[in-house]
C-alpha positions in Angstrom: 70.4 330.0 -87.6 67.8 332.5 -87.1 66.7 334.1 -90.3 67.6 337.9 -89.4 71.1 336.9 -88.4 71.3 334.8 -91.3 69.9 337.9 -93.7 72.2 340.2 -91.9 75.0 338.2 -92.3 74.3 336.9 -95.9 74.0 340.5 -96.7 76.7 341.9 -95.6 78.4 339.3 -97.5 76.4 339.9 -100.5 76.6 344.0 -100.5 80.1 343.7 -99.7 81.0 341.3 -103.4 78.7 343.8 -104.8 80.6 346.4 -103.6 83.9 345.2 -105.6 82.5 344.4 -108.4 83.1 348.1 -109.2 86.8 346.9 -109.1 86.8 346.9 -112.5 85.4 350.3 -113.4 87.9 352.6 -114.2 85.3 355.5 -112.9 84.1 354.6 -109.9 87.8 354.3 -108.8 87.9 357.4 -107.3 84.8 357.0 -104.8 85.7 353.4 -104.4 85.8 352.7 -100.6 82.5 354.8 -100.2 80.5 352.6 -103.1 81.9 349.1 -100.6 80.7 350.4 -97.7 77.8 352.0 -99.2 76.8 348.4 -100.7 77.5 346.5 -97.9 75.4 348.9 -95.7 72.3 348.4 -98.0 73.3 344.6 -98.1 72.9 344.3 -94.5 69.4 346.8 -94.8 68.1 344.6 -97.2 69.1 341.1 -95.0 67.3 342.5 -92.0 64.3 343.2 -93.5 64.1 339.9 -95.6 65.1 338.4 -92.2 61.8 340.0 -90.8 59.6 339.5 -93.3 61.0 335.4 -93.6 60.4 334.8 -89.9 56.3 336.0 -90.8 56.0 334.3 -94.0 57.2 330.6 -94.3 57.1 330.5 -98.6 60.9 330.6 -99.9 59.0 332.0 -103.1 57.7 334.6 -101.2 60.8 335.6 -99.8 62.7 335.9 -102.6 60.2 338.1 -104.4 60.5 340.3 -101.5 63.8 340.5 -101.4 63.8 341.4 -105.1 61.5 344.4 -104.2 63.2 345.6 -100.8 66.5 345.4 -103.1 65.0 347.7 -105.6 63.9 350.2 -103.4 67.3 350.8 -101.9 69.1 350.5 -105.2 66.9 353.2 -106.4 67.5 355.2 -103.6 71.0 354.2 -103.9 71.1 355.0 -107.8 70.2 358.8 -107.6 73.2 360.4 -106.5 74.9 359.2 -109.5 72.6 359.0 -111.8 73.3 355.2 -112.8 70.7 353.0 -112.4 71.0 350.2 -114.4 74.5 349.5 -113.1 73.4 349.8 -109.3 69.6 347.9 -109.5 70.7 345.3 -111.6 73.2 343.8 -109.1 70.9 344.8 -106.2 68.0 342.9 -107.5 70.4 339.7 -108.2 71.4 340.2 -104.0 68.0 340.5 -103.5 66.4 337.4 -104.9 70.0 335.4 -103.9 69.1 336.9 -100.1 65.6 336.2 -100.1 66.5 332.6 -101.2 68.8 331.5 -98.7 67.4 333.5 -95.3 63.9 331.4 -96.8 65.6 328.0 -97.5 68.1 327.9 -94.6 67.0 330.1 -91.6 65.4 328.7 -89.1 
């Protein structure tokens, strides 16, 4: 599969568990739907441009370390409005590396 259809779609995936794994948080229940769709959006962000950068740069090692820092970028970005960074960046950077990993392992 080619490595930007393979980030977007691992992505998507990705944003979309870290999404509802706010589930369990009884205050984000209220903005709920917006934090999914706002996760999976910046999943699918992030898988592009890890796609893009993978189909440049053949080192899996490589790739994961950038999708660690697109990640982080967006989950800063992501993170202001409310104010919580710890709990939006640290699941963003795990997407990241996870992304990075398989678009540079398995895309083609």
């Amino acid at each position: 599969m080619k490595k930007v259809y393979l980030g977007t779609i691992t992505g998507l995936l990705l944003g979309l568990l870290d999404g509802l794994s706010a589930i369990p948080n009884p205050e984000a229940q209220e903005m709920l739907m917006t934090i999914i769709i706002s996760a999976s959006i910046k999943g699918v962000i992030t898988g592009v441009i890890v796609g893009l950068i993978a189909g440049k740069v053949t080192s899996v090692s490589h790739n994961v370390i950038m999708g660690a820092v697109v990640s982080v970028i967006l989950s800063a970005l992501a993170a202001i409005p409310s104010g919580a960074y710890f709990e939006i960046i640290v699941p963003g950077i795990i997407i990241g590396i996870v992304l990075g990993f398989v678009v540079g392992r398995y895309g083609k």
